[in-house]
PAVONU-993372 format. One record per residue (C-alpha): residue number from 1; residue in three letters; y, z, x. Coordinates in nm, 4 decimals, always signed. Layout:
<NUM,ALA,<Y,Z,X>>;
...
//
This chain:
<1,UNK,<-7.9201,+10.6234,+17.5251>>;
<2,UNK,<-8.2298,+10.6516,+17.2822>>;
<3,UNK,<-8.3874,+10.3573,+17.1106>>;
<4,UNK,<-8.1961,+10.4872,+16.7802>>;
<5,UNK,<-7.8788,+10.3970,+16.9415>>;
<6,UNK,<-8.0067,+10.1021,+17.1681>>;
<7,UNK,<-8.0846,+9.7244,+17.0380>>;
<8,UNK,<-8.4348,+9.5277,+17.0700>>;
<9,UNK,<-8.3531,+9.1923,+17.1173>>;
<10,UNK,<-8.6705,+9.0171,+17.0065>>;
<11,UNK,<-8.7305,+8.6292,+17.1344>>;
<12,UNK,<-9.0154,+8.4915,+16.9741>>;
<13,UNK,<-9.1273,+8.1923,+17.2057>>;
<14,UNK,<-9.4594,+7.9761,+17.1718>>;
<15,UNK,<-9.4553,+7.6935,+17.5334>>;
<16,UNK,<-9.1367,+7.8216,+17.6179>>;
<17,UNK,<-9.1870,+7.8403,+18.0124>>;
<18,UNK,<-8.9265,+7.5943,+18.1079>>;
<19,UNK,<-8.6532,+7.7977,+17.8718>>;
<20,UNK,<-8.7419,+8.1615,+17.8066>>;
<21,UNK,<-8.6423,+8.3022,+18.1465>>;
<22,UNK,<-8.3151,+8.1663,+18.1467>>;
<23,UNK,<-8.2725,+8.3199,+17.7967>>;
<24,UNK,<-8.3784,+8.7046,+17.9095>>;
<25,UNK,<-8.1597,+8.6482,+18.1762>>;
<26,UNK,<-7.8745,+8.5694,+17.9953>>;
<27,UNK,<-7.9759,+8.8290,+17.7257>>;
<28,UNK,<-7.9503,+9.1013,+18.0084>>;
<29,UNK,<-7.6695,+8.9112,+18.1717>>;
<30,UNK,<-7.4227,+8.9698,+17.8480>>;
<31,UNK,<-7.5541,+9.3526,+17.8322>>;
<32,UNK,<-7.7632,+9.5017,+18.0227>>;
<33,UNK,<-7.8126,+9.7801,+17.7523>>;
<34,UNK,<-8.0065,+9.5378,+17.5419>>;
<35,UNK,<-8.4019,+9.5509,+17.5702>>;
<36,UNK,<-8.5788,+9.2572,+17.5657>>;
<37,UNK,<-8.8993,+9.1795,+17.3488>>;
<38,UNK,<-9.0513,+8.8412,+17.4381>>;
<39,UNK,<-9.3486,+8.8079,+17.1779>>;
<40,UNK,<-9.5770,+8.5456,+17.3442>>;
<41,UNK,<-9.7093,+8.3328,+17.0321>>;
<42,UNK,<-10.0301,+8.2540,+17.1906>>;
<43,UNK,<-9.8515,+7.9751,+17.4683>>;
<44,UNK,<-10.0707,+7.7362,+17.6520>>;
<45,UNK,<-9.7790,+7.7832,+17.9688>>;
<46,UNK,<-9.6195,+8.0188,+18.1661>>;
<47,UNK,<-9.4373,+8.1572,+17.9183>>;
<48,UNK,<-9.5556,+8.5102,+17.9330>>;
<49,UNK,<-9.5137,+8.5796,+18.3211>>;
<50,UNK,<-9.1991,+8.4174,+18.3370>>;
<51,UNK,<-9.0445,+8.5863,+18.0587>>;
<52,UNK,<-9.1541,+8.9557,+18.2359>>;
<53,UNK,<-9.0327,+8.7962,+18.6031>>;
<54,UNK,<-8.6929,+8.7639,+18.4285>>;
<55,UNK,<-8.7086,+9.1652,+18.3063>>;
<56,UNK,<-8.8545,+9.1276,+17.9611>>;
<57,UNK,<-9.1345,+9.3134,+17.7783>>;
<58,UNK,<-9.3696,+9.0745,+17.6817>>;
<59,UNK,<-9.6226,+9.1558,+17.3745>>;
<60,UNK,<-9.9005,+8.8521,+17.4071>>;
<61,UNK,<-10.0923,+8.6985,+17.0843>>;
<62,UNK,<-10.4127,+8.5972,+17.1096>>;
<63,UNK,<-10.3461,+8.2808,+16.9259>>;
<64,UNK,<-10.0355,+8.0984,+16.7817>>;
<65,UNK,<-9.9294,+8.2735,+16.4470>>;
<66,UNK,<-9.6351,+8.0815,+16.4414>>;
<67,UNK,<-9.2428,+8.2163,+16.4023>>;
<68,UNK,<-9.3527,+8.4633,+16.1117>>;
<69,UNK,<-9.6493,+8.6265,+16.2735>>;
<70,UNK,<-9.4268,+8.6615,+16.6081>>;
<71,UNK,<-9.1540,+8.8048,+16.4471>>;
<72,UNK,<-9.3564,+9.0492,+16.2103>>;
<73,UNK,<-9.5138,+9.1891,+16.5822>>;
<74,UNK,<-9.1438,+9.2288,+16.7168>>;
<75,UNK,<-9.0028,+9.3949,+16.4213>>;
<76,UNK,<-9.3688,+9.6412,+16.4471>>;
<77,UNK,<-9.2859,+9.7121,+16.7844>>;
<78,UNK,<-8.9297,+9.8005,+16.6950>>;
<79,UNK,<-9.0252,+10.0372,+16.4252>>;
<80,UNK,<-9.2945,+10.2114,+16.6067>>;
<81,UNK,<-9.0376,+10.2355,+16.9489>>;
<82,UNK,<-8.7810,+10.3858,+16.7186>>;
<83,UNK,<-8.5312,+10.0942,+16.7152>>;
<84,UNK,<-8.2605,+10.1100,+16.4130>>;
<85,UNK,<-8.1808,+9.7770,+16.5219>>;
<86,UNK,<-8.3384,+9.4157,+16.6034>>;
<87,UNK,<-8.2312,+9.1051,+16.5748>>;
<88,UNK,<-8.4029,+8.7494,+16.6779>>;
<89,UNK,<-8.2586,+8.5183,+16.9692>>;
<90,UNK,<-8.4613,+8.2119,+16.9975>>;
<91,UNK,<-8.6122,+8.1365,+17.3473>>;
<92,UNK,<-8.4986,+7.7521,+17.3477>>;
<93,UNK,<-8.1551,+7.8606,+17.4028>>;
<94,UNK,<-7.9822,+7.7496,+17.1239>>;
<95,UNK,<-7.8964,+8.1226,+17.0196>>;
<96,UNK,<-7.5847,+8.2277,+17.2575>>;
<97,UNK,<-7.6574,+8.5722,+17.3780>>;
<98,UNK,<-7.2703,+8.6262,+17.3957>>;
<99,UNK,<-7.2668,+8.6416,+17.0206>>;
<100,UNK,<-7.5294,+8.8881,+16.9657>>;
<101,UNK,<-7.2910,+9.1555,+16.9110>>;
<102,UNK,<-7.0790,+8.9447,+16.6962>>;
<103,UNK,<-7.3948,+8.9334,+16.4633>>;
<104,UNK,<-7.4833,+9.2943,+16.4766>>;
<105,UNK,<-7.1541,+9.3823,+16.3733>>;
<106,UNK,<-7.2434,+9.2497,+16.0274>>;
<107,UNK,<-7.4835,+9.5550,+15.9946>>;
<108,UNK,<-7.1974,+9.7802,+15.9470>>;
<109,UNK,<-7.1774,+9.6281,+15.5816>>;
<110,UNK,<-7.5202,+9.4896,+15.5291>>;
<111,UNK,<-7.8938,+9.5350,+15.5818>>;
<112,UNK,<-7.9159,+9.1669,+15.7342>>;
<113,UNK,<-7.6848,+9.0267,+15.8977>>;
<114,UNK,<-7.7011,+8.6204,+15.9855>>;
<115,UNK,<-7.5233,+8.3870,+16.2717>>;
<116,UNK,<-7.4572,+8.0703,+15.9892>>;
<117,UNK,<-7.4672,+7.7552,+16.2167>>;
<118,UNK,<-7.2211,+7.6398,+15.8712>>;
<119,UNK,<-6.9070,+7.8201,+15.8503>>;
<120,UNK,<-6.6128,+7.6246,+16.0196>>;
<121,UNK,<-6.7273,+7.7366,+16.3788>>;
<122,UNK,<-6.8585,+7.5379,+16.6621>>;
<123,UNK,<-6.9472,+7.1706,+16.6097>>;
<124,UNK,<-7.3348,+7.2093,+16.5231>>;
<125,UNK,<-7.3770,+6.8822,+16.2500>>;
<126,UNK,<-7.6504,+6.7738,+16.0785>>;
<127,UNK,<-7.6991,+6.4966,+15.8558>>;
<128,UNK,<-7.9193,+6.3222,+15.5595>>;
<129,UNK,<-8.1814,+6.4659,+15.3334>>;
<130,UNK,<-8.1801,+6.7629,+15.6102>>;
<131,UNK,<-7.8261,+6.8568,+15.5307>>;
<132,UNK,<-7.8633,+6.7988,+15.1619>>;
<133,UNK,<-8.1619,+7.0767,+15.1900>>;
<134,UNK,<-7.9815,+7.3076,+15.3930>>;
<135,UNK,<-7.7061,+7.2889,+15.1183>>;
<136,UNK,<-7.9132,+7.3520,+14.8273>>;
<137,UNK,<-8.1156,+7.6296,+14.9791>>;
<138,UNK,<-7.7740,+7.8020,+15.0539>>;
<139,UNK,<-7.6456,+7.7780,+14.7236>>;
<140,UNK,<-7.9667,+7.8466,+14.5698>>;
<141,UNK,<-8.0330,+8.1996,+14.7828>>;
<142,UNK,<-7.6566,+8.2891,+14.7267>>;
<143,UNK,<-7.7125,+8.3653,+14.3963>>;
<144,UNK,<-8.0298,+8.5546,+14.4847>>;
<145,UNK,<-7.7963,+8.7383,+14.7106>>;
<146,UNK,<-7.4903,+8.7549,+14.5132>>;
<147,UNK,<-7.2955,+8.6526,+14.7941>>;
<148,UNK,<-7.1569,+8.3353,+14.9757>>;
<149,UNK,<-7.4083,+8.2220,+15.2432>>;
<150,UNK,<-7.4304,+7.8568,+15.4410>>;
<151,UNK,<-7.7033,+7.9061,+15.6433>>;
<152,UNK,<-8.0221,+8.0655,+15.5330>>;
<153,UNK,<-8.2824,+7.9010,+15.7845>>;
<154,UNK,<-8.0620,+8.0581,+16.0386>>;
<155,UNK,<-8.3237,+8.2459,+16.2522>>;
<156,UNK,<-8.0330,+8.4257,+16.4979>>;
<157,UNK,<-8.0183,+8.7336,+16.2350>>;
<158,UNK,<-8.0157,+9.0967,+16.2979>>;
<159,UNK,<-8.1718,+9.3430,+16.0834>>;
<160,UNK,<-8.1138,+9.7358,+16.0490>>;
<161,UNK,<-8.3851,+10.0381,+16.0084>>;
<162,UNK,<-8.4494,+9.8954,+15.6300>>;
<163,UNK,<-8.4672,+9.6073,+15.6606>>;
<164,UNK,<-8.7161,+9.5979,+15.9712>>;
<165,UNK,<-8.9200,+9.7921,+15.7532>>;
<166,UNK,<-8.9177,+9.5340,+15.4744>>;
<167,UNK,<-9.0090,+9.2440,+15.7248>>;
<168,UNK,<-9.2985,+9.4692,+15.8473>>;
<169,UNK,<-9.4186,+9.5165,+15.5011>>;
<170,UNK,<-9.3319,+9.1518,+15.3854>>;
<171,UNK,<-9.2965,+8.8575,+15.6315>>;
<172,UNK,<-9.4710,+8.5730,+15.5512>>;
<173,UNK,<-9.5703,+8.3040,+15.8141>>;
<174,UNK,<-9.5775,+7.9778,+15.6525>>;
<175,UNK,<-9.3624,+7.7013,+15.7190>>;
<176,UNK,<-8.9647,+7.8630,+15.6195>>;
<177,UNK,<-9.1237,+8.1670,+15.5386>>;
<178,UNK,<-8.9769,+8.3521,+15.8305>>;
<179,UNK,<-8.6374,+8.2303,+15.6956>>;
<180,UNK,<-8.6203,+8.1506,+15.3248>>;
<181,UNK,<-8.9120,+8.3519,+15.1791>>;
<182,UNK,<-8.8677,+8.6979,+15.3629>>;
<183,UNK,<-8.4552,+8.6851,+15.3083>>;
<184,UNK,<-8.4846,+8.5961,+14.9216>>;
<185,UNK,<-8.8053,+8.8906,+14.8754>>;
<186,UNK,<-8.5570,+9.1215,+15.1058>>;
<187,UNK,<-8.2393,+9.0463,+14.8621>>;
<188,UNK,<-8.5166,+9.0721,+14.5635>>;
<189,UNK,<-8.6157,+9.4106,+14.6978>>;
<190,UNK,<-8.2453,+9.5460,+14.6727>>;
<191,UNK,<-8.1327,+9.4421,+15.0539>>;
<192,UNK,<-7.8070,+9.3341,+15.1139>>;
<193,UNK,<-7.7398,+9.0299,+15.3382>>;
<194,UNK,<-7.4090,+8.9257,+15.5033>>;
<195,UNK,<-7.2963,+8.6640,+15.7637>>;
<196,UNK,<-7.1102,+8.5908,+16.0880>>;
<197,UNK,<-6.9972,+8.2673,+16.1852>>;
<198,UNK,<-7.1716,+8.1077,+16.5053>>;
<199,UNK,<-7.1486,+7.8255,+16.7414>>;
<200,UNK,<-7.4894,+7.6977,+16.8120>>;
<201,UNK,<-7.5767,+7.5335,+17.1479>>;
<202,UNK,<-7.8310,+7.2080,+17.2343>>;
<203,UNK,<-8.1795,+7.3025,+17.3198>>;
<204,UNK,<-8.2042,+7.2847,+17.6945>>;
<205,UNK,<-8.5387,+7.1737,+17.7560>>;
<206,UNK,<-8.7694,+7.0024,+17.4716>>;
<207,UNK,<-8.6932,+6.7936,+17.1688>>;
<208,UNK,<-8.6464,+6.9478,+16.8333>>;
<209,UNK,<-8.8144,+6.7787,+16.5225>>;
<210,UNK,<-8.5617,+6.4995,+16.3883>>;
<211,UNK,<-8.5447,+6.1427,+16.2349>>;
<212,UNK,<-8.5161,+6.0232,+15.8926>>;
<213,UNK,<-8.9143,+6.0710,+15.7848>>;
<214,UNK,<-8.8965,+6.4243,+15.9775>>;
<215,UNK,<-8.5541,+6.5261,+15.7621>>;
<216,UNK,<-8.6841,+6.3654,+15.4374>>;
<217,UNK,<-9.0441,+6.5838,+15.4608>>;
<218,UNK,<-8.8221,+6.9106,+15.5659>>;
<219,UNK,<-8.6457,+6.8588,+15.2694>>;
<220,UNK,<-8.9093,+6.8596,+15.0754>>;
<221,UNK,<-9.1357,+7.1234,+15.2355>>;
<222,UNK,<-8.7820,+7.3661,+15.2304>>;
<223,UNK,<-8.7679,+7.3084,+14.8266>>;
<224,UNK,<-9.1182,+7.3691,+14.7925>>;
<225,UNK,<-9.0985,+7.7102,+14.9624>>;
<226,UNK,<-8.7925,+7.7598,+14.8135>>;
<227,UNK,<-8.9796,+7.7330,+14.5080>>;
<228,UNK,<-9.2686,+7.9662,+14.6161>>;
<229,UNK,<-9.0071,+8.2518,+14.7440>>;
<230,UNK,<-8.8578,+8.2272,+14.3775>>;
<231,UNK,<-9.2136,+8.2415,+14.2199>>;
<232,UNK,<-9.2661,+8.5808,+14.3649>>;
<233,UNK,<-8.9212,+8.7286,+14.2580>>;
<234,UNK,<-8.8539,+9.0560,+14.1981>>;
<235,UNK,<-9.1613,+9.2419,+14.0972>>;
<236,UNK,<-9.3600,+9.1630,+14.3706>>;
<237,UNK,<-9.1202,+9.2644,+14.6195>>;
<238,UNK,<-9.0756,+9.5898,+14.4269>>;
<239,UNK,<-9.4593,+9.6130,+14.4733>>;
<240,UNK,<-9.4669,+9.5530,+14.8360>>;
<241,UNK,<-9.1854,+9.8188,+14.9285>>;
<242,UNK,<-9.3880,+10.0848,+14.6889>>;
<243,UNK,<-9.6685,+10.0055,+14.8503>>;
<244,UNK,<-9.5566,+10.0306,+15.2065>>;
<245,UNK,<-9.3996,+10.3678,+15.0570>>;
<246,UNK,<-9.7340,+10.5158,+15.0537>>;
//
């Protein structure tokens, strides 16, 4: 099988140790066709030799560049390896590996394809001025997509051969930008987007960021780059593809 036909899996992971093996394992457990990209966002831990004990490649960063630097690296590595497509698992474990294919699927109709955490499967909840964000940015980037989406900070998304290019060329790292800024530049750059309805799981190890002050600055951060993704619109992503033509 040739990396045209075969599917990088890439897990970006910054202190991971005590979760990313168990994710490549069960990455390679669900199909062993799959190769496994572990980008290694400048950890302070183990994360990088555990993550190639349990069978993964492992691309190390000097420093942390955070999810959007990691990600830009992975989706590199897949274009220069010949990879038509990628698509991100998170190392914490909250991605299940068993619905990887489930979310590639949705590249038979679309560019990007998205597991939505918000569309009458599994019993992921969340609350507050968190939930009232993640509701407006949905809305709001539907429209920029022309099509019905519930989760846009979904990171478990898979992208085909043009739309790893466009990440390459445009992925921004600031906070959201990974999520909300390089989907709404790919949909302003002509890119179509679909999604796939996912259960997600609890993080095994580690606490993720939550709490009333924590949702209430989230949802104010995710308007504000919300607002920034919108600022650039179409032209500039135009630009950027152009450019990355040359």
């Amino acid at each position: 099988m040739t990396p045209v036909d075969r599917v990088l899996i890439i897990v970006p992971a910054w202190n991971e140790g005590r979760n990313v093996g168990n994710t490549v394992r069960e990455i390679r457990e669900t199909d062993p066709t799959y190769d496994v990209v572990v980008v290694d966002d400048g950890s302070e831990d183990d994360t990088a030799h555990i993550a190639r004990e349990a069978g993964a490649t492992v691309l190390s960063l000097p420093f942390n560049l955070g999810v959007g630097g990691a990600m830009r690296t992975g989706f590199t590595y897949a274009q220069r390896h010949g990879y038509h497509r990628a698509i991100q698992v998170d190392a914490d474990g909250q991605h299940n590996p068993a619905d990887i294919d489930r979310v590639l699927s949705g590249l038979d109709e679309a560019d990007i394809s998205i597991g939505a955490r918000f569309a009458d499967v599994g019993e992921y909840k969340v609350k507050g001025p968190r939930r009232w964000a993640m509701v407006f940015l949905a809305r709001t980037v539907s429209r920029v997509a022309r099509t019905r989406l519930t989760d846009v900070t979904s990171g478990f998304r898979a992208a085909n051969q043009r739309a790893i290019g466009q990440y390459i060329a445009y992925y921004p790292t600031e906070y959201l930008g990974d999520t909300i800024d390089s989907l709404v530049a790919a949909c302003h750059a002509g890119l179509t987007v679909t999604q796939i309805p996912v259960a997600m799981r609890a993080r095994v190890h580690g606490n993720p960021s939550q709490g009333p002050i924590g949702s209430s600055i989230y949802l104010l951060r995710s308007v504000f780059a919300l607002g920034l993704a919108m600022m650039r619109g179409p032209r500039r992503a135009r630009a950027i593809a152009k450019r990355d033509e040359r």
